[in-house]
N, C-alpha and C positions, 0 to 999 in steps of 0.2 A: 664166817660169813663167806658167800660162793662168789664170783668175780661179776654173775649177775646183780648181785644185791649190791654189790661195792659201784656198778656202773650206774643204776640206780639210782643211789644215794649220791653219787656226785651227780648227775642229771637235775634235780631236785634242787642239789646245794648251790650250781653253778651254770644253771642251764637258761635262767631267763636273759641275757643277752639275745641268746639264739632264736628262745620264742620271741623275742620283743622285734627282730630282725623277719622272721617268717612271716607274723601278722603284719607287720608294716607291707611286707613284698606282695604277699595277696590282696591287702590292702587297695595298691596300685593296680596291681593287676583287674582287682574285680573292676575301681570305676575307669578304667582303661578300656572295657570290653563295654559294661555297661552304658558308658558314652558314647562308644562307636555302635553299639545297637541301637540307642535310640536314633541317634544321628541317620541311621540307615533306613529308620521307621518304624521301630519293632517297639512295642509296649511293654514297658517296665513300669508299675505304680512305685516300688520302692527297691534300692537296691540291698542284695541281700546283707545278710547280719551274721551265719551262719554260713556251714560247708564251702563250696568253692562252687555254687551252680547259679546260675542263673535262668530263670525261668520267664521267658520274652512271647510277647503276646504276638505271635504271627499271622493273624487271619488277615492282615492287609494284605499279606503277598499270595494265601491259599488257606482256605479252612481247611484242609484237610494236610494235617501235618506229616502223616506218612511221606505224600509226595511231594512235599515242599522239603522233608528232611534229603531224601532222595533225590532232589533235584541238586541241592547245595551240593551233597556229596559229589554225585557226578561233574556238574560243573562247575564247582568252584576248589572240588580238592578238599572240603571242610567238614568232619563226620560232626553233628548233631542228634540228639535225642528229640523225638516226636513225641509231643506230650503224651498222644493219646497211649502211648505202653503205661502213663503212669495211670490212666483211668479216662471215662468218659468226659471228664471237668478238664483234662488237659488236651481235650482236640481243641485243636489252633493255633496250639502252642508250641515252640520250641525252649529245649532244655541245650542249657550250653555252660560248658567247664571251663574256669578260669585256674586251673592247676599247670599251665603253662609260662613258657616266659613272654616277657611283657613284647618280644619280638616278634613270637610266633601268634600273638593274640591280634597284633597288627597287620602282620601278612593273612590271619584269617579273614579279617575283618574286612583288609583290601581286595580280598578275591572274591566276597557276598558280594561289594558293593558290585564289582563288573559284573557279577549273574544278578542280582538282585534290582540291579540301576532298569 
């Protein structure tokens, strides 16, 4: 057996603490961010179940997500995804990653509110 298949097999045999600790931390993390989106104004029907993204309904602040994604960056130091890169159904929306820490989700969160207030 090659020292991949030994890493593996203990993975498998010995690893759900570890998942049980990741999911918990994303966990936090997703209604961490998803809280402070709605609280900012941004539409969420449900918060997500899957991946690490959140997909927030922006047309309160600009329909056209290019330059709202754009504006954040520049003035708030915050990179976001513009829905419309994922298709015409996602102009007005913004796409935002919770694969950070619960720190840096709160300092992003505080610098939309100053551009976004």
């Amino acid at each position: 057996m090659t020292a991949h298949s030994l890493a593996g097999l203990a993975a498998l045999a010995e690893g759900e603490p570890t998942v049980a600790a990741m999911r918990s931390a994303y966990a936090r993390r997703r209604d961490l961010l998803v809280a402070g989106l709605r609280g900012l104004g941004f539409g969420i029907e449900a918060a997500p179940r899957g991946a690490f993204y959140v997909l927030a309904d922006a047309r309160r602040f600009d329909a056209d997500s290019r330059r709202l994604a754009s504006r954040i960056l520049e003035q708030a130091h915050v990179a976001v995804t513009p829905g419309i890169d994922f298709g015409a159904a996602g102009e007005g929306f913004l796409r935002f990653c919770y694969a950070n820490s619960e720190q840096a989700i709160g300092e992003a969160l505080a610098r939309m509110r100053r551009v976004l207030a």
